[in-house]
DSSP file (Angstrom, degrees, kcal/mol; ACC not computed):
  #  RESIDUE AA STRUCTURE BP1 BP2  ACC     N-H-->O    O-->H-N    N-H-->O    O-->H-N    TCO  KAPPA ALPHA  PHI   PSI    X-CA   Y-CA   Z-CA
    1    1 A X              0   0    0      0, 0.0   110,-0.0     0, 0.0    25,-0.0   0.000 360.0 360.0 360.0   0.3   21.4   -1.5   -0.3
    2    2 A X     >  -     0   0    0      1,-0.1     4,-0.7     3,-0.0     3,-0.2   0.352 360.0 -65.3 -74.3-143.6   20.7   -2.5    3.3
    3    3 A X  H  > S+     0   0    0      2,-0.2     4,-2.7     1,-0.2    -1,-0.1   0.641 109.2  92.8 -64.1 -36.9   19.3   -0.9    6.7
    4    4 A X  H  >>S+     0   0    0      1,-0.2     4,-1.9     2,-0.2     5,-0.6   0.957  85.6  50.1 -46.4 -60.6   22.7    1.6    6.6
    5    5 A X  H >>5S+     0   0    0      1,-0.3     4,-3.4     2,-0.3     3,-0.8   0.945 106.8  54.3 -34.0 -56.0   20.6    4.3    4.8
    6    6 A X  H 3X5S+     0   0    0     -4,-0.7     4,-1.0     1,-0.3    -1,-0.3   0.933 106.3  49.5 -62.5 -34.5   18.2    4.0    7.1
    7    7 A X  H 3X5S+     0   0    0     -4,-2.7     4,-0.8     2,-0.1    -1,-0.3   0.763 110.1  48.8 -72.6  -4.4   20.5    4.6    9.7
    8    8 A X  H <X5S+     0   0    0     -4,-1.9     4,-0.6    -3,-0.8    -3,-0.2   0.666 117.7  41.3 -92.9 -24.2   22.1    7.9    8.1
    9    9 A X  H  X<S+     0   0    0     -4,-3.4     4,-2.4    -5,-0.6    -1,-0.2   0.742 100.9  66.2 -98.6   2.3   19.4    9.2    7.5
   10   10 A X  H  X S+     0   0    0     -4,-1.0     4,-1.9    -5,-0.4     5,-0.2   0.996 107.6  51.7 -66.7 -51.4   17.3    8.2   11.1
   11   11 A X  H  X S+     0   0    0     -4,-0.8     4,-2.6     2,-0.3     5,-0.3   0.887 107.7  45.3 -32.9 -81.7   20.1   10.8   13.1
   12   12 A X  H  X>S+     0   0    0     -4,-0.6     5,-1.2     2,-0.2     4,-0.6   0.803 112.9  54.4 -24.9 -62.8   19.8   13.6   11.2
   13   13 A X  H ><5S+     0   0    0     -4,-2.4     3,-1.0     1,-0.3    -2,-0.3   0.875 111.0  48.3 -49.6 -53.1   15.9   13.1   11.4
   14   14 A X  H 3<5S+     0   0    0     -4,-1.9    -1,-0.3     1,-0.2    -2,-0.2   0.790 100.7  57.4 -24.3 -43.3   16.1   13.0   14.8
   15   15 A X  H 3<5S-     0   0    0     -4,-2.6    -1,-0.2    -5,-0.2    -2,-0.2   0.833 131.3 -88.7 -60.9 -23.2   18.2   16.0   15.2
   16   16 A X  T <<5S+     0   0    0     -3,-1.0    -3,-0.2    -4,-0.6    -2,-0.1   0.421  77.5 142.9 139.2  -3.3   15.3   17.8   13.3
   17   17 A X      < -     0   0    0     -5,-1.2    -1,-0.2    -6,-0.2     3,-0.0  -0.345  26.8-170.1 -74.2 156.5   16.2   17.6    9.4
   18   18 A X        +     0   0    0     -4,-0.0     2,-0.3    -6,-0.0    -1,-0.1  -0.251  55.5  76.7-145.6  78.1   13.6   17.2    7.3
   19   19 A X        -     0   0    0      2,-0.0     2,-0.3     0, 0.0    -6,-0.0  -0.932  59.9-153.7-149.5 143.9   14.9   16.4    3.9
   20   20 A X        -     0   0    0     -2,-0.3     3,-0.3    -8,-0.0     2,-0.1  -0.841  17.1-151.5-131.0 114.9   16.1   13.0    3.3
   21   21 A X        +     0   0    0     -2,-0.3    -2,-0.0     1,-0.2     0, 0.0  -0.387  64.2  23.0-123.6 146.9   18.6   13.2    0.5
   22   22 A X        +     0   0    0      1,-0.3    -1,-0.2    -2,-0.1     3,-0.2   0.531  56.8 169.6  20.7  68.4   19.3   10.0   -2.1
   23   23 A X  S    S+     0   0    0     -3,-0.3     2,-0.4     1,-0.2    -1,-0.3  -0.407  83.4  18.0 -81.9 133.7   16.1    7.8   -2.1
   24   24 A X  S    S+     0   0    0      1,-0.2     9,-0.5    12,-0.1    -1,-0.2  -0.339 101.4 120.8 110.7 -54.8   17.1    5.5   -5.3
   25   25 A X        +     0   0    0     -2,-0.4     2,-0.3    -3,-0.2    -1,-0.2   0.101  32.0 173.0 -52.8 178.5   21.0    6.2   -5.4
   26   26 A X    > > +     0   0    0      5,-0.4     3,-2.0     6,-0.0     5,-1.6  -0.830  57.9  33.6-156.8 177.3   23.8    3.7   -5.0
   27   27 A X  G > 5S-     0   0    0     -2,-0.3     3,-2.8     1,-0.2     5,-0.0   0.914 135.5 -50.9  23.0  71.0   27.4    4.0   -5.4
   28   28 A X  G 3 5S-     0   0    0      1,-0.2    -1,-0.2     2,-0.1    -3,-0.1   0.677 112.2 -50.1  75.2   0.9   27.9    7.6   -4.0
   29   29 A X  G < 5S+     0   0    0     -3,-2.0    -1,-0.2     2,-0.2     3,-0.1   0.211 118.1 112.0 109.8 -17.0   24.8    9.0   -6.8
   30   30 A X  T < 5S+     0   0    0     -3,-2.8     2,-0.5     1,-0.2    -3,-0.2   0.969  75.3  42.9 -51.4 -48.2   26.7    7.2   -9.6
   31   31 A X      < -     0   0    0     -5,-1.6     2,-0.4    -7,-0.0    -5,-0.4  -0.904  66.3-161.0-121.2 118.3   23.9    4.8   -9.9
   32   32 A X        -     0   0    0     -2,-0.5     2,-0.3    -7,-0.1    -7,-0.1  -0.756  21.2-169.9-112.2 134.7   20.3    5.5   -9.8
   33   33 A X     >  -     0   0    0     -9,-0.5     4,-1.6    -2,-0.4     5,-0.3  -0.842  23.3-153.9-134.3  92.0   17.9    1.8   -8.8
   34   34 A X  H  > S+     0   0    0     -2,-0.3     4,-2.5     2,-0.2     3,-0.5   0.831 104.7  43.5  22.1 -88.4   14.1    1.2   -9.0
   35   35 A X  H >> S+     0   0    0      1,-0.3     3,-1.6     2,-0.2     4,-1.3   0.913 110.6  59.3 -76.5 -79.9   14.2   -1.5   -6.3
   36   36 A X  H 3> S+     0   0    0      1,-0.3     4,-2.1     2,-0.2     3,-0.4   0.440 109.3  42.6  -1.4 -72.6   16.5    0.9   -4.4
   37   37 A X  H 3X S+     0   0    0     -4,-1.6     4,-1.7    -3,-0.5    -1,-0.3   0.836 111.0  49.5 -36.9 -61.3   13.8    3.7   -4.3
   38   38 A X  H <X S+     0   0    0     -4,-2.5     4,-3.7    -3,-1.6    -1,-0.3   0.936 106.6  60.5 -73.0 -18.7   11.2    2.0   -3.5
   39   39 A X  H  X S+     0   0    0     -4,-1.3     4,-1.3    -3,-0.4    -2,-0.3   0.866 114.6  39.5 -44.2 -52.7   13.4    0.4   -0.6
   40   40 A X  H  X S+     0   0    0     -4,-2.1     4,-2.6    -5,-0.4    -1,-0.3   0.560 100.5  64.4-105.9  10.7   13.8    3.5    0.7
   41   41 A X  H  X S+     0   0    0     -4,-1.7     4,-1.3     2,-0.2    -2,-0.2   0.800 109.5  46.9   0.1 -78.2   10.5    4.9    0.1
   42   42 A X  H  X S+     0   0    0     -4,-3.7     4,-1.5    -5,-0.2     3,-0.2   0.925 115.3  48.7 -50.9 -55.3    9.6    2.1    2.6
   43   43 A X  H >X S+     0   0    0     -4,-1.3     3,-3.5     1,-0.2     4,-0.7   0.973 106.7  53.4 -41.6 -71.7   12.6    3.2    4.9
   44   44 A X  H 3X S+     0   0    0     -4,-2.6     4,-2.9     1,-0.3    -1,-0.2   0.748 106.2  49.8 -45.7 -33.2   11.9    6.7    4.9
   45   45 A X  H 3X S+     0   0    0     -4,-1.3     4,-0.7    -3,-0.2    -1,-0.3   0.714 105.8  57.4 -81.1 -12.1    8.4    6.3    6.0
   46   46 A X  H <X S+     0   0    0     -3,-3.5     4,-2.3    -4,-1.5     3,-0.5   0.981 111.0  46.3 -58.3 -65.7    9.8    4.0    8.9
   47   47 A X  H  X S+     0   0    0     -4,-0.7     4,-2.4     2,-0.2    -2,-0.2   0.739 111.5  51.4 -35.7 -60.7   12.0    7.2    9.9
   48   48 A X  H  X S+     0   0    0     -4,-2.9     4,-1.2     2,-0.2    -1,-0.2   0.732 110.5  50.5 -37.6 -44.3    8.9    9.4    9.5
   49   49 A X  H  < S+     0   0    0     -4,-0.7    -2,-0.2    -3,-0.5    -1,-0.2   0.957 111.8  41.8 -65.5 -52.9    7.2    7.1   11.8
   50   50 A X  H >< S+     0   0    0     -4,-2.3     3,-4.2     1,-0.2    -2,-0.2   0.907 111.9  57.2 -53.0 -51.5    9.7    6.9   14.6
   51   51 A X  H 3< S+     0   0    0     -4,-2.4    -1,-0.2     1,-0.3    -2,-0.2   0.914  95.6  67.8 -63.4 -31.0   10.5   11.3   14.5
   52   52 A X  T 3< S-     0   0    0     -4,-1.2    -1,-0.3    -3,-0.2    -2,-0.2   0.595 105.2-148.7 -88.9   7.5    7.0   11.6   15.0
   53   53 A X    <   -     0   0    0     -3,-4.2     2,-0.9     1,-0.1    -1,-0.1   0.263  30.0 -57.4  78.4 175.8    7.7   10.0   18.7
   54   54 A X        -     0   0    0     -4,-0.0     2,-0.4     2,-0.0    -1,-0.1  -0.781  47.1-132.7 -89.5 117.7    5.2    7.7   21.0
   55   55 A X        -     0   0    0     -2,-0.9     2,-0.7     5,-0.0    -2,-0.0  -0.579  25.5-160.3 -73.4 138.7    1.9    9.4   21.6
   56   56 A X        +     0   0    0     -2,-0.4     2,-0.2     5,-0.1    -1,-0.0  -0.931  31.1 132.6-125.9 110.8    1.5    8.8   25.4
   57   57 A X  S  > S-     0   0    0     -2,-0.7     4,-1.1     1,-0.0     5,-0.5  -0.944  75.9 -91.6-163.1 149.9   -2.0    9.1   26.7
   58   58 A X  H  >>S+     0   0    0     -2,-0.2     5,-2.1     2,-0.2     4,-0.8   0.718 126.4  54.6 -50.3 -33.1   -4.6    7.3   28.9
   59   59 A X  H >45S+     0   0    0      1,-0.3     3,-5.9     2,-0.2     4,-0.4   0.944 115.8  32.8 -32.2-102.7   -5.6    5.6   25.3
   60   60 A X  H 345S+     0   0    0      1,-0.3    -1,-0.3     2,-0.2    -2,-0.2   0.299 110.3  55.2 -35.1 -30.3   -2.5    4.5   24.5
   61   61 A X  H 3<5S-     0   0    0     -4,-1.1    -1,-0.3    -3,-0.1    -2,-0.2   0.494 104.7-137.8 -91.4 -21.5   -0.9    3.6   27.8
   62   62 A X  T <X5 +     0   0    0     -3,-5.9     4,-1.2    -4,-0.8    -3,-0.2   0.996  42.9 165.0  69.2  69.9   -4.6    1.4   27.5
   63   63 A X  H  >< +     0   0    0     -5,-2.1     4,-1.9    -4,-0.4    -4,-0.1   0.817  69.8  52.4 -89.6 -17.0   -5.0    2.5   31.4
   64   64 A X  H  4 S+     0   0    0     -6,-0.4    -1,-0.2    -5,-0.3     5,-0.1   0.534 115.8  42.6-101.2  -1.1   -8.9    1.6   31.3
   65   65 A X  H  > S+     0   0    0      3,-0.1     4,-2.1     2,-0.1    -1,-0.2   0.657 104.1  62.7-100.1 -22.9   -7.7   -1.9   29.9
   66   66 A X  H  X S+     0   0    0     -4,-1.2     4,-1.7     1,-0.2    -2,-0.2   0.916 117.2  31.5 -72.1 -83.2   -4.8   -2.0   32.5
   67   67 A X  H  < S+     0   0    0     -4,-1.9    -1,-0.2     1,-0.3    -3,-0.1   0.436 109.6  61.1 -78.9  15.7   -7.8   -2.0   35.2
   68   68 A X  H  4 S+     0   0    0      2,-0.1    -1,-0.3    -5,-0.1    -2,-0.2   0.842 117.1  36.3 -89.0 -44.5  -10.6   -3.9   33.5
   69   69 A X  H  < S-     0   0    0     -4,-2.1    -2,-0.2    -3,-0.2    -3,-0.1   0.715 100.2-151.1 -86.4   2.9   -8.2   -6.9   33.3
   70   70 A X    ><  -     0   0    0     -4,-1.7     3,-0.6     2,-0.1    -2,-0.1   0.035  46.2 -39.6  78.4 175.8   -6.2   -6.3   36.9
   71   71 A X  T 3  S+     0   0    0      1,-0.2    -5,-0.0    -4,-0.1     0, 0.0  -0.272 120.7  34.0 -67.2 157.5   -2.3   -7.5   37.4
   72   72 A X  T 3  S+     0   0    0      1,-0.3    -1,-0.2     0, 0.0    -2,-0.1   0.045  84.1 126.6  93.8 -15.7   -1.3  -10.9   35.8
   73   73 A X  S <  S-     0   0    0     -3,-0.6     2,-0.4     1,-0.1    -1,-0.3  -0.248  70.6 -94.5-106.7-176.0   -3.2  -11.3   32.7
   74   74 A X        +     0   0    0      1,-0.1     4,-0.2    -5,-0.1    -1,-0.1  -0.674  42.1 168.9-114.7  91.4   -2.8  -11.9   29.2
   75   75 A X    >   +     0   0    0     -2,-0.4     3,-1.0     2,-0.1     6,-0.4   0.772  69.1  72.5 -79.9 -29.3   -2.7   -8.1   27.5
   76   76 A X  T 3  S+     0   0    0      1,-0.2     6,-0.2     5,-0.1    -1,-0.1   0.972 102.7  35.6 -65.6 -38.3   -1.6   -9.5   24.2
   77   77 A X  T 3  S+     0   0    0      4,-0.1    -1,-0.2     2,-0.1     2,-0.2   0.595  83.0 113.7 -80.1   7.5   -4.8  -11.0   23.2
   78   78 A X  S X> S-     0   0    0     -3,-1.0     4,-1.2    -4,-0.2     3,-0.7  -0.475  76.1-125.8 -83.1 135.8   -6.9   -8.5   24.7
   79   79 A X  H 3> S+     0   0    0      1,-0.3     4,-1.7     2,-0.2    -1,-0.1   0.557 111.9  59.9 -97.0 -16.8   -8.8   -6.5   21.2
   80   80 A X  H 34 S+     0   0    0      1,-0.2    -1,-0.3     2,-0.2     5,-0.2   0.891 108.0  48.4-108.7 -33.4   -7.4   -2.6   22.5
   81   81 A X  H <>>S+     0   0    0     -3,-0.7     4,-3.9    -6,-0.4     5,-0.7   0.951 110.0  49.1 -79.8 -41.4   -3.5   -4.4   22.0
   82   82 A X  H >X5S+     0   0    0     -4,-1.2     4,-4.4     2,-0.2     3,-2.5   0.893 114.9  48.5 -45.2 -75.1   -4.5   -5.9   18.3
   83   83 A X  H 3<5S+     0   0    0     -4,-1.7    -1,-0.1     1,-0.3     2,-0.0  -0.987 112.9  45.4 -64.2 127.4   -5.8   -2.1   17.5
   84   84 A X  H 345S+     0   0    0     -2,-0.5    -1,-0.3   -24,-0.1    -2,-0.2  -0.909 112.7  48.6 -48.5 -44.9   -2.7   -0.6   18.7
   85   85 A X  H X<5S+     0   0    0     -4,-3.9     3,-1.3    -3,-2.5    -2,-0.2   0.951 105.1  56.1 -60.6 -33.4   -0.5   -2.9   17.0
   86   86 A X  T 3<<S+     0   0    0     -4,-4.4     2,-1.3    -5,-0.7    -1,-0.2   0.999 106.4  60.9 -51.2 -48.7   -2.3   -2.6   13.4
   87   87 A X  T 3  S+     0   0    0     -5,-0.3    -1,-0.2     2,-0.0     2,-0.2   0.153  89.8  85.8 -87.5  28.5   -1.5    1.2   14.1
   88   88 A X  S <  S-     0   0    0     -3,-1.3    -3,-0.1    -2,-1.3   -39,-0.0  -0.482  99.0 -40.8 -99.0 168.4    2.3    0.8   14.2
   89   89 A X        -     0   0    0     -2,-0.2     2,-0.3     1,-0.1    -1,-0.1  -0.129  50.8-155.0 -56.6 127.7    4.7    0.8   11.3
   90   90 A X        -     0   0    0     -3,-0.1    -1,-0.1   -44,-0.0   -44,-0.0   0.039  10.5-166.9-101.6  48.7    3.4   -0.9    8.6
   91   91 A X        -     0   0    0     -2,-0.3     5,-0.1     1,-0.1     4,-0.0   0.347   3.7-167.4 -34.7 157.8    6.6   -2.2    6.2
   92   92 A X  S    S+     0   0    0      3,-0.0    -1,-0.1    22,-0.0    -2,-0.0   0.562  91.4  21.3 -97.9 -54.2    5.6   -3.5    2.6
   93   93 A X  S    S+     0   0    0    -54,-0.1     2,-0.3     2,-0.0    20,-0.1   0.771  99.2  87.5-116.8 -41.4    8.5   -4.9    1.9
   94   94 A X  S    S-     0   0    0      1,-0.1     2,-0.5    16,-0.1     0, 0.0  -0.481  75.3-150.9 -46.2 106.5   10.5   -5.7    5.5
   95   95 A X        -     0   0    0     -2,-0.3    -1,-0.1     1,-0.1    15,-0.1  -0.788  18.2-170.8-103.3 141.1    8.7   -9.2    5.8
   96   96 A X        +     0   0    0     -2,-0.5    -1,-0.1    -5,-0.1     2,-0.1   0.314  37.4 121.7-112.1  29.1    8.2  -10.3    9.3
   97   97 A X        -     0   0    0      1,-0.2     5,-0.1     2,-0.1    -2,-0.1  -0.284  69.9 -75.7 -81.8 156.9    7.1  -13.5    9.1
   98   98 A X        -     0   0    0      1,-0.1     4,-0.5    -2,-0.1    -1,-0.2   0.096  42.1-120.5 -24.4 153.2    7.9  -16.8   10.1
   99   99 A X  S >> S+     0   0    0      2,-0.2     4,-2.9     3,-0.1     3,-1.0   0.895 107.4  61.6 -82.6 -44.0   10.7  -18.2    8.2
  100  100 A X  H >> S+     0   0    0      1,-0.2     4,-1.2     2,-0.2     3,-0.6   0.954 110.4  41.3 -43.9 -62.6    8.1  -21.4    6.9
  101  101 A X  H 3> S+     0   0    0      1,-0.2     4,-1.1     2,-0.2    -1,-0.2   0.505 108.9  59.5 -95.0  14.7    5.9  -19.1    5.3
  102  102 A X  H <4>S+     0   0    0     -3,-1.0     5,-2.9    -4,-0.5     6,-0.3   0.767 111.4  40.0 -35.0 -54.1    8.5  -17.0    3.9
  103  103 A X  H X<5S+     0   0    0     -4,-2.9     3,-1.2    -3,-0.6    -2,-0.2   0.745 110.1  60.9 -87.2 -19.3    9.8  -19.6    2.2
  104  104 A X  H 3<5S+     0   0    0     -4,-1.2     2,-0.9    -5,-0.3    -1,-0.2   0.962 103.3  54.0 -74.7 -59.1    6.3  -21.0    1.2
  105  105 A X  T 3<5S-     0   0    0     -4,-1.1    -1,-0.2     1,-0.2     3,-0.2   0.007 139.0 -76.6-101.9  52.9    5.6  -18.0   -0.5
  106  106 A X  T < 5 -     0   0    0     -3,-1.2    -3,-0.3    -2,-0.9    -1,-0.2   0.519  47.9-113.9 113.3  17.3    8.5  -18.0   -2.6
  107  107 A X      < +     0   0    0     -5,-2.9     2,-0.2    -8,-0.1    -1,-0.2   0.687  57.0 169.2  51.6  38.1   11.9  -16.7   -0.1
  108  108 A X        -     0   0    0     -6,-0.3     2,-0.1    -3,-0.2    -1,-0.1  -0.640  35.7-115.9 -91.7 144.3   12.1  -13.5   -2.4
  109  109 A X     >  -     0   0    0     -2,-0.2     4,-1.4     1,-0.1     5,-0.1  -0.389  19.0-114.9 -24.4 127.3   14.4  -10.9   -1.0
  110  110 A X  H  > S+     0   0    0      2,-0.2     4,-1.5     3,-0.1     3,-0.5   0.958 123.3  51.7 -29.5 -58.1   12.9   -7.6    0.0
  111  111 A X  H >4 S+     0   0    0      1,-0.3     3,-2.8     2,-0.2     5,-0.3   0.917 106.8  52.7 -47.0 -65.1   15.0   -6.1   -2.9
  112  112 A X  H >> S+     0   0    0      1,-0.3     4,-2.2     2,-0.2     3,-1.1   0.753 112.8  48.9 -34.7 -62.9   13.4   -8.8   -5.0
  113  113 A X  H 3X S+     0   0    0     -4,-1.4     4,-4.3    -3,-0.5    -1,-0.3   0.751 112.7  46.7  21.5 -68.8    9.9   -7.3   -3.5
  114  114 A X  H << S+     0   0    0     -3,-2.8    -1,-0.3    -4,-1.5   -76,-0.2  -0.125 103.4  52.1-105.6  44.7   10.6   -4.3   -4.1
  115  115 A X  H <> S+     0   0    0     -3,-1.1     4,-2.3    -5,-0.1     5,-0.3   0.322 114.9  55.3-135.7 -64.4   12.1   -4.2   -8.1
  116  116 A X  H  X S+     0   0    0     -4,-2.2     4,-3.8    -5,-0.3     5,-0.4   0.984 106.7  46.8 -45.0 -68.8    8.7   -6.1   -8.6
  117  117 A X  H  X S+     0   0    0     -4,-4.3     4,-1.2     2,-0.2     5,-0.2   0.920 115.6  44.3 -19.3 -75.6    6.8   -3.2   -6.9
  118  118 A X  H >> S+     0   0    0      1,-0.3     4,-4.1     2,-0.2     3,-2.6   0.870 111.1  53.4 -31.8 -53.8    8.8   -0.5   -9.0
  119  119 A X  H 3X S+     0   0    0     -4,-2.3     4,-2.7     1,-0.3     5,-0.5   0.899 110.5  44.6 -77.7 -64.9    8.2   -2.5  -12.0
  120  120 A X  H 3< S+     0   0    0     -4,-3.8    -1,-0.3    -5,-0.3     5,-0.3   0.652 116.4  53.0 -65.6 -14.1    3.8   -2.6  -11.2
  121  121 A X  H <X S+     0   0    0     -3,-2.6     4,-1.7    -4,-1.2    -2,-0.3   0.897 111.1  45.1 -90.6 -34.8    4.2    1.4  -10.4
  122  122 A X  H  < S+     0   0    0     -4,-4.1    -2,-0.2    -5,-0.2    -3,-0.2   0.897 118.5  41.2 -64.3 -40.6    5.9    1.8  -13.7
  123  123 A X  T  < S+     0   0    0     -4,-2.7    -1,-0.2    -5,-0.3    -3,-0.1   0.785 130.9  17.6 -50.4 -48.0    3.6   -0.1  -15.4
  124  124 A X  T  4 S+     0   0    0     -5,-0.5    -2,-0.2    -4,-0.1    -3,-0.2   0.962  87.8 114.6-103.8 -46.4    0.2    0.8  -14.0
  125  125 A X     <  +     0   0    0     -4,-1.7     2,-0.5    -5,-0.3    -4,-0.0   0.086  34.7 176.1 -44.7 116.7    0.8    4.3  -12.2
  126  126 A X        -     0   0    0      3,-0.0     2,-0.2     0, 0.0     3,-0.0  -0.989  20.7-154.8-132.1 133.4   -1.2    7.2  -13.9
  127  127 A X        -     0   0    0     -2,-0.5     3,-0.1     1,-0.1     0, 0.0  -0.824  22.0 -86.2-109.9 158.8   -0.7   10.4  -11.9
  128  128 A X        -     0   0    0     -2,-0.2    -1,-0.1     1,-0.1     2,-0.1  -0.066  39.5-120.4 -71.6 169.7   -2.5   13.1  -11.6
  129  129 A X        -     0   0    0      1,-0.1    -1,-0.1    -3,-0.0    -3,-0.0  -0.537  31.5-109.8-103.2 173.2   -2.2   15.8  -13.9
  130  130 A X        -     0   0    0      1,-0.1     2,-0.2    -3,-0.1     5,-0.1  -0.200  39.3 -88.3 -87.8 177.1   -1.2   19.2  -12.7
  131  131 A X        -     0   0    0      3,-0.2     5,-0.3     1,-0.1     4,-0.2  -0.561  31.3-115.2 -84.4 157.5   -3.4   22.3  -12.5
  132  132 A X  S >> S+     0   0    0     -2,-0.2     3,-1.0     2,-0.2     4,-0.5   0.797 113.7  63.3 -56.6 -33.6   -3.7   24.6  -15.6
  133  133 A X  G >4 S+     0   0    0      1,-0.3     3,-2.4     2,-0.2     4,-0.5   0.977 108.1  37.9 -27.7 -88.2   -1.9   27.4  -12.9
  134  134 A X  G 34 S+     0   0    0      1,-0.3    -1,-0.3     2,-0.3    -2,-0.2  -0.164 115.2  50.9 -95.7  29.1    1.1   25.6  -12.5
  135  135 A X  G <> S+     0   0    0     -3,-1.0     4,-2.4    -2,-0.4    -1,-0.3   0.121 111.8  46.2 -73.7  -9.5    1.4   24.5  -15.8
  136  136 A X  H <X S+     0   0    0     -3,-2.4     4,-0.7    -4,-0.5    -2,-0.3   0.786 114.6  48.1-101.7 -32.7    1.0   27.6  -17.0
  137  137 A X  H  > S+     0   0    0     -4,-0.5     4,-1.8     2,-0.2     5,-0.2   0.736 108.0  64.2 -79.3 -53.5    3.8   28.8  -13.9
  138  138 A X  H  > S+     0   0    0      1,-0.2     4,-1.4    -5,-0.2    -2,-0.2   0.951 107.6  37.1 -35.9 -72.7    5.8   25.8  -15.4
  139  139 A X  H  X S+     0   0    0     -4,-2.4     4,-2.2     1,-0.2    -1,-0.2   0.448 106.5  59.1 -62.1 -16.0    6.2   27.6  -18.6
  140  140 A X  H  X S+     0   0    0     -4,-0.7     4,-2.8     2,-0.2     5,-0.4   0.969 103.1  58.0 -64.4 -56.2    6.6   31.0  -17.8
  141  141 A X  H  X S+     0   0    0     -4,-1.8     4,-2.3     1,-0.3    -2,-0.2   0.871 112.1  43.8 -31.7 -70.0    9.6   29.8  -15.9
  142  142 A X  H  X>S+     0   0    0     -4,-1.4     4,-1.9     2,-0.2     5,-0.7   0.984 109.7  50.3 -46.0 -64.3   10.9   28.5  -19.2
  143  143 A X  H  X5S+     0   0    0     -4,-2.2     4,-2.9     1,-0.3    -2,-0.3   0.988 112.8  47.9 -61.8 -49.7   10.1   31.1  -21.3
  144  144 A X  H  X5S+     0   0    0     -4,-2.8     4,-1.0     2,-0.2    -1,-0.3   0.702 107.9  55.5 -67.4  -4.9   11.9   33.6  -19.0
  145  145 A X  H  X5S+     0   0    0     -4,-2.3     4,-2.0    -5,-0.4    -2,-0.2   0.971 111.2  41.5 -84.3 -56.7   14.9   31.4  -18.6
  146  146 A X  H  X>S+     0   0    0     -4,-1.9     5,-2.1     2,-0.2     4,-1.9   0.772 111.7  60.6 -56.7 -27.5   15.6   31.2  -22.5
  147  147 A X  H ><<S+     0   0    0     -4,-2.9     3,-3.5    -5,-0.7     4,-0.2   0.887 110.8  37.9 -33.6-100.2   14.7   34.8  -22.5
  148  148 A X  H 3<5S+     0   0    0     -4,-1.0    -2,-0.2     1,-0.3    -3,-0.1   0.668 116.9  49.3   8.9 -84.8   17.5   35.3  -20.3
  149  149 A X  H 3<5S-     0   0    0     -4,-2.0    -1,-0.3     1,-0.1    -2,-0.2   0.731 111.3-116.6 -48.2 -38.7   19.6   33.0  -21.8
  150  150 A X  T <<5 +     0   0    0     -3,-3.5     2,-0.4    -4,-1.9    -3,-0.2   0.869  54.4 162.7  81.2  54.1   19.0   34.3  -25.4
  151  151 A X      < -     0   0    0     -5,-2.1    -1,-0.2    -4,-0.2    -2,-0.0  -0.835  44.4-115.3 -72.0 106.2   17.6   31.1  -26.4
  152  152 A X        -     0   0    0     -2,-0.4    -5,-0.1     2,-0.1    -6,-0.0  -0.254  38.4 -98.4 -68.3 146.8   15.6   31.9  -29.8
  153  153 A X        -     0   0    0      1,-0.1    -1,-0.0     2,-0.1   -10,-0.0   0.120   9.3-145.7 -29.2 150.0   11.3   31.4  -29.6
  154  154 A X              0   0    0      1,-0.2    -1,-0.1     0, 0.0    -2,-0.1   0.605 360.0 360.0 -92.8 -12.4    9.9   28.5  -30.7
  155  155 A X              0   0    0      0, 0.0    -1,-0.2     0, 0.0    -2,-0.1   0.278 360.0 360.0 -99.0 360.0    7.3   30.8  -31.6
């Protein structure tokens, strides 16, 4: 359930894939997991983050911050480094906190995290419904496959 997923599927994405094949599984597809999913759900957008590379521009390289504060200083507190960091990868469930306030607010496990998550989408989550088209697309799809098949009408 670790970090391995994320590496077998970061490579590929690099190479160029863009499919990431068995958000959820365990044991080899035998076993399909909630907390799993959402685990990698959070990976995969980690992986997303990274293929889409460092944008490199006077912005970003902060060149008009490099010479309002001159050599030697203190870049980390500086307001243009905050707003660059917020705008990095943002994990949900990878906590990067101290280990004291980990443990103050309860030592849970990512996995743990993220089972809870599942658990509040399953609960609460109302999606939207599809358009009358492509329900309508849905069913043709159906009806000509029991056609096909020689599946009698319901009708």
């Amino acid at each position: 359930m670790g970090h391995e997923k994320t590496l077998t599927a970061m490579i590929p994405a690099l190479a160029g894939a863009n499919m990431i094949y068995g958000l959820g599984m365990l044991e080899s597809g035998i076993t399909f997991d909630y907390g799993q999913l959402v685990l990698d759900c959070e990976f995969a957008r980690m992986i997303n983050f990274t293929v889409h590379g460092i944008p490199v521009s006077d912005e970003s390289l902060a060149v008009d911050v490099i010479k309002e504060m001159g050599p030697g200083k203190d870049f980390l507190m500086h307001p243009h480094t905050f707003k660059g960091m917020r705008s990095q990868s943002k994990p949900e469930l990878v906590d990067r906190r101290m280990r004291a306030t980990w443990e103050e607010r309860g030592a849970t496990s990512a996995y743990e995290r993220a089972v809870e998550k599942a658990r509040w989408i399953l609960a609460n989550h109302q999606p939207d419904p599809l358009p009358e088209a492509v329900l309508a697309g849905i069913r043709q799809i159906v009806l000509d496959t029991e056609r096909e098949l020689g599946v009698p009408s319901a009708s």
